[in-house]
Structures are given as structure tokens and as C-alpha cells.
C-alpha positions as MATLAB code, in Angstrom:
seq = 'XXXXXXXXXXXXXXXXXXXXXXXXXXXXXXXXXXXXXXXXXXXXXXXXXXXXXXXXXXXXXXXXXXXXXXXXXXXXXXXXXXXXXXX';
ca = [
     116.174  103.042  121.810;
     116.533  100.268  118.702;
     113.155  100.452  115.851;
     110.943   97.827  117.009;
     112.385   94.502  115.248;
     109.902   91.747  113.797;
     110.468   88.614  115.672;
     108.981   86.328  111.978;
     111.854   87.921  109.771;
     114.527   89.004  112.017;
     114.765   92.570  111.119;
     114.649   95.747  112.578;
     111.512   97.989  110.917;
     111.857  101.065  109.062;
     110.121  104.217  109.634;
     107.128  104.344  106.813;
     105.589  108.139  108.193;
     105.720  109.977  111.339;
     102.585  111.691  113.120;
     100.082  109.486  111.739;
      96.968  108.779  113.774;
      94.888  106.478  115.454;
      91.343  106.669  116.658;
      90.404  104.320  119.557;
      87.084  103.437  120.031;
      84.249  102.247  122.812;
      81.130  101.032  123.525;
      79.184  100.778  120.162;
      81.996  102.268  117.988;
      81.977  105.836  119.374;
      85.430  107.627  118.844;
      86.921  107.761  122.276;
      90.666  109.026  121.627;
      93.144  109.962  118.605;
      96.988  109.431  119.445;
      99.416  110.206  117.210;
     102.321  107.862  116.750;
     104.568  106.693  113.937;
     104.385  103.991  111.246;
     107.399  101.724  110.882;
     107.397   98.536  108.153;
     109.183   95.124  108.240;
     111.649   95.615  105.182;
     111.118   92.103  104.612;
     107.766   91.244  105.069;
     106.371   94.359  104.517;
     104.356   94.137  108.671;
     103.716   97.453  109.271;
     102.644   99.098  112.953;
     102.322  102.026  114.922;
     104.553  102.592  118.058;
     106.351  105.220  119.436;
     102.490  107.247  120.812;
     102.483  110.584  121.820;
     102.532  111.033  125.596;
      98.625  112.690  125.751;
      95.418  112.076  123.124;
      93.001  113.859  121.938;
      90.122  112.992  124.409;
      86.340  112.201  123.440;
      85.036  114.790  126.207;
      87.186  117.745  124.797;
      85.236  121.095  123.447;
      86.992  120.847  119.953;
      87.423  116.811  119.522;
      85.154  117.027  116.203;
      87.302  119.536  115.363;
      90.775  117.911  115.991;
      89.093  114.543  114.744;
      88.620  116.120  111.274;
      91.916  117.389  110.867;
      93.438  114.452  111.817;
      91.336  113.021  109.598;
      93.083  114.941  106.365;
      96.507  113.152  106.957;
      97.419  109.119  107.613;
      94.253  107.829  109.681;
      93.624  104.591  111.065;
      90.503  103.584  112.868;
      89.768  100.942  115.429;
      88.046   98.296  114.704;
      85.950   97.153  117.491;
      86.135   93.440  119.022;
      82.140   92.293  118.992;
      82.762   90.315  121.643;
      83.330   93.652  123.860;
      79.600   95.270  122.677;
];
């Protein structure tokens, strides 16, 4: 499968890190899930994103999710931002 390619520059992205993570949240900002994915950069424009998600999360209703949240936490971690339109 080809990196995924930004459309403004015409380029295929390069791979920045892999295994970072990314909390999703809901309703009033609560953590809801961590994936881990990796982070790939336009070489041109310097757009970076995460693709390329793990098949399962980490899920809010899990026994050890503050405990898997913090150690994700110690490496590359991104956080939702909400929309305020969905509160």
C-alpha cells in the first residue's frame, strides 16, 4: 500500500514516528479511546497526520485505561479536541 500522498503538494508523505497515540474524546471532553497509529509529514509542506491505526483501542470502560492512558501518555500524544458544536 503507497504512504498517504498530499493532494496540495503532490507528494507522497514520509514516516515522522511510528506508535504514536491518539486520545479520542466524548461528551464533555472525557477520554473515550487511545489508538495507536503512525505519523507521516508532507516533505514539502511539512502537513503532518496520523494513519495507518491499530486494529483495537484502548477502551474508556477497561479496568487499567488510567493506567494505559498514562503510559501512553510518556511517548508522542495527541489529544482530541472536541467540536463545541457536539456538547
Amino acid at each position: 500500500m503507497p504512504a498517504p500522498f498530499c493532494v496540495r503538494c503532490r507528494r507522497f508523505m514520509i514516516p515522522l514516528e511510528n506508535g504514536v497515540c491518539v486520545e479520542e474524546k466524548f461528551h464533555h471532553d472525557q477520554p473515550y479511546q487511545i489508538w495507536r497509529g503512525d505519523e507521516m509529514m508532507c516533505p514539502a509542506c511539512g502537513l503532518t497526520i496520523v494513519t495507518g491505526y491499530s486494529k483495537e483501542a484502548v477502551e474508556h470502560f477497561r479496568l487499567d485505561f488510567e493506567t494505559e492512558r498514562s503510559k501512553a501518555q510518556r511517548g508522542t500524544f495527541y489529544s482530541e479536541i472536541p467540536n463545541k458544536s457536539t456538547q
